[in-house]
C-alpha positions as CSV (number, residue, x, y, z in Angstrom):
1,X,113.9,116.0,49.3
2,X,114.7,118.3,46.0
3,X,111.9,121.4,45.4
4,X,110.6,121.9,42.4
5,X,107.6,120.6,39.7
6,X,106.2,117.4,39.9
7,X,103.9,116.7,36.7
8,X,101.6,113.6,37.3
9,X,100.2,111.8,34.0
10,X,97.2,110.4,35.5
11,X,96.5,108.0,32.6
12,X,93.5,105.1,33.9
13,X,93.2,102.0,36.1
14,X,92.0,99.0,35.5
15,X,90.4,95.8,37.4
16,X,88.9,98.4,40.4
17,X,86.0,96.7,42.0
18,X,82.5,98.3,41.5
19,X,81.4,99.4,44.7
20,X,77.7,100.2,42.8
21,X,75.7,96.7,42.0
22,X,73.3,98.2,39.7
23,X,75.1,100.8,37.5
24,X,78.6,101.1,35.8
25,X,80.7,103.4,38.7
26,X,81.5,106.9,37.8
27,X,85.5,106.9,39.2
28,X,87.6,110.1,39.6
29,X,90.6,110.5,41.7
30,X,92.0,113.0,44.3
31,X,95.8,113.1,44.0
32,X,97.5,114.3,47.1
33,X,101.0,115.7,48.0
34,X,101.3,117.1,50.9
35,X,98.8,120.0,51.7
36,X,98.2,120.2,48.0
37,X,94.9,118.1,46.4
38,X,93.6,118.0,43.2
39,X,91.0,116.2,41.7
40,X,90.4,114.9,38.5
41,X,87.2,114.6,36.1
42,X,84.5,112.1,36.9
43,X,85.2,109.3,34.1
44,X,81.0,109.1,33.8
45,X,80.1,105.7,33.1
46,X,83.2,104.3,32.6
47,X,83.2,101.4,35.8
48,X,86.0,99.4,36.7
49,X,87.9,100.2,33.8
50,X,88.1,104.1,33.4
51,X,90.7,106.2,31.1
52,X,90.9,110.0,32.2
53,X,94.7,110.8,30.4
54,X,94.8,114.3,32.7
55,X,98.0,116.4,33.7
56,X,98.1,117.9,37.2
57,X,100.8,119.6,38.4
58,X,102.4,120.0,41.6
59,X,104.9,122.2,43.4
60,X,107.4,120.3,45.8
61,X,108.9,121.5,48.5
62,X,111.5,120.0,51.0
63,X,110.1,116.9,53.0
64,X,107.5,115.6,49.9
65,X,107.9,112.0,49.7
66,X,104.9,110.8,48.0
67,X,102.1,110.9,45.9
68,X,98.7,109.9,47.4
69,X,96.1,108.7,44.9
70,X,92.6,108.2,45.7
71,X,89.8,106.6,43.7
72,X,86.2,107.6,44.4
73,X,82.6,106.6,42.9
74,X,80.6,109.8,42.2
75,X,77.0,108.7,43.8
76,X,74.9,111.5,42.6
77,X,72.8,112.8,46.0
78,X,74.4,110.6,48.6
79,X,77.9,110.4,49.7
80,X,81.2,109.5,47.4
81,X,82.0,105.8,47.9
82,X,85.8,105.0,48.6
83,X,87.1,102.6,45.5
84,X,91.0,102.2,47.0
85,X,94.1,104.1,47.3
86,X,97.9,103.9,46.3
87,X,100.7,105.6,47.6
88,X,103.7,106.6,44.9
89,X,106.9,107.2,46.2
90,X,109.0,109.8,44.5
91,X,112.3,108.9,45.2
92,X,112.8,107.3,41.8
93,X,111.6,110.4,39.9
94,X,113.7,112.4,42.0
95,X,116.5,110.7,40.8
96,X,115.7,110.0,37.7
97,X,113.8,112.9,36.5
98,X,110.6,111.2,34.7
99,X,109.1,107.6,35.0
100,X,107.1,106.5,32.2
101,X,103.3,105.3,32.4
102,X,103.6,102.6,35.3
103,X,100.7,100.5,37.2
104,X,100.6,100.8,40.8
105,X,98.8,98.8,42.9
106,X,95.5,100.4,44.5
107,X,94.4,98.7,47.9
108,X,91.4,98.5,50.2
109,X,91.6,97.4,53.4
110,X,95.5,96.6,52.9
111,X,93.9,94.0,50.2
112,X,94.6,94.4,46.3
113,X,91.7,95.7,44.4
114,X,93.0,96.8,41.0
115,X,95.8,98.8,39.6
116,X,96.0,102.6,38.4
117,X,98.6,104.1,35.8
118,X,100.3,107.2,36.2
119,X,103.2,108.7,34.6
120,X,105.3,111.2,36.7
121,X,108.1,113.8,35.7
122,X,110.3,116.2,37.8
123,X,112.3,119.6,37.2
124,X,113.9,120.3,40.0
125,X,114.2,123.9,40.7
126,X,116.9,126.2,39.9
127,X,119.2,127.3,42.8
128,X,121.9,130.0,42.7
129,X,125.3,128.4,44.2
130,X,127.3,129.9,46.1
131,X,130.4,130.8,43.3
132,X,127.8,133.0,41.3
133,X,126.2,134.4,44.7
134,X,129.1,135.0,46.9
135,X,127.7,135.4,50.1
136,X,124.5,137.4,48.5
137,X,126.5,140.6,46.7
138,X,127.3,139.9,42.6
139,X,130.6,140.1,41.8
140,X,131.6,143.5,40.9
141,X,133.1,144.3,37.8
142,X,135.4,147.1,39.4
C-alpha cells in the first residue's frame, strides 16, 4: 500500500436509526486508520439526518487498507450510544487519486441501518528513485 496523505471529506449521512426515543440524536463520528483516530463535531440536534461537511487528514503509511467510520449519539452524563459503522476501502483512491462524495453503507449488527457520505483524496508521497539517488551519494559534477 502507497504512503502518503489521505484527506477524508466527511460530508453527512442519512436514514441512521435514532437510538434516543425522546430527543433528536446528537451524531458525531470517529474516523479510524490504523492507529490514527479522529473525531468529528457533535452535529447537536441534528438526528438521523446530520450534515457535519469536515476535512480530516491522515498520514498513510505501508499496510493501510481502510478507513473505519464510526457513528456515535452524544448522551450528555451517561455513556455514548453506538449508531453503526462502515468500513471504506482505499484501494480505489489509491489508484485513482480522489473519489468524489460517495454513500457507504453504515451497519449494525451486520444489518443495514443508514448510509454516510464521504469524499476521499490521496497524494501519494514523493520518493527519490534510484537514477537521481545513486546508491545514496548525488552525482558529482566533477
Amino acid at each position: 500500500m502507497p504512503r502518503g496523505k489521505l484527506e477524508v471529506l466527511l460530508v453527512g449521512a442519512k436514514g441512521l436509526e435514532s437510538t434516543d426515543f425522546l430527543f433528536n440524536m446528537d451524531p458525531y463520528v470517529i474516523l479510524t486508520c490504523r492507529t490514527q483516530e479522529q473525531k468529528s463535531s457533535v452535529a447537536s440536534g441534528q438526528g438521523c439526518e446530520p450534515e457535519w461537511n469536515e476535512i480530516f487528514l491522515f498520514t498513510l503509511s505501508d499496510g493501510t487498507s481502510e478507513l473505519s467510520i464510526k457513528i456515535m449519539d452524544s448522551d450528555g452524563g451517561s455513556e455514548d450510544d453506538f449508531v453503526g459503522k462502515a468500513i471504506i476501502p482505499l484501494e480505489p483512491v489509491f489508484t485513482e487519486g480522489s473519489i468524489p462524495t460517495t454513500s457507504y453503507n453504515v451497519v449494525k449488527s451486520e444489518e443495514y441501518c443508514g448510509e454516510i457520505r464521504v469524499g476521499l483524496n490521496f497524494t501519494p508521497e514523493e520518493l527519490t528513485t534510484e537514477e537521481e539517488n545513486h546508491g545514496g551519494w548525488k552525482e558529482s559534477s566533477y
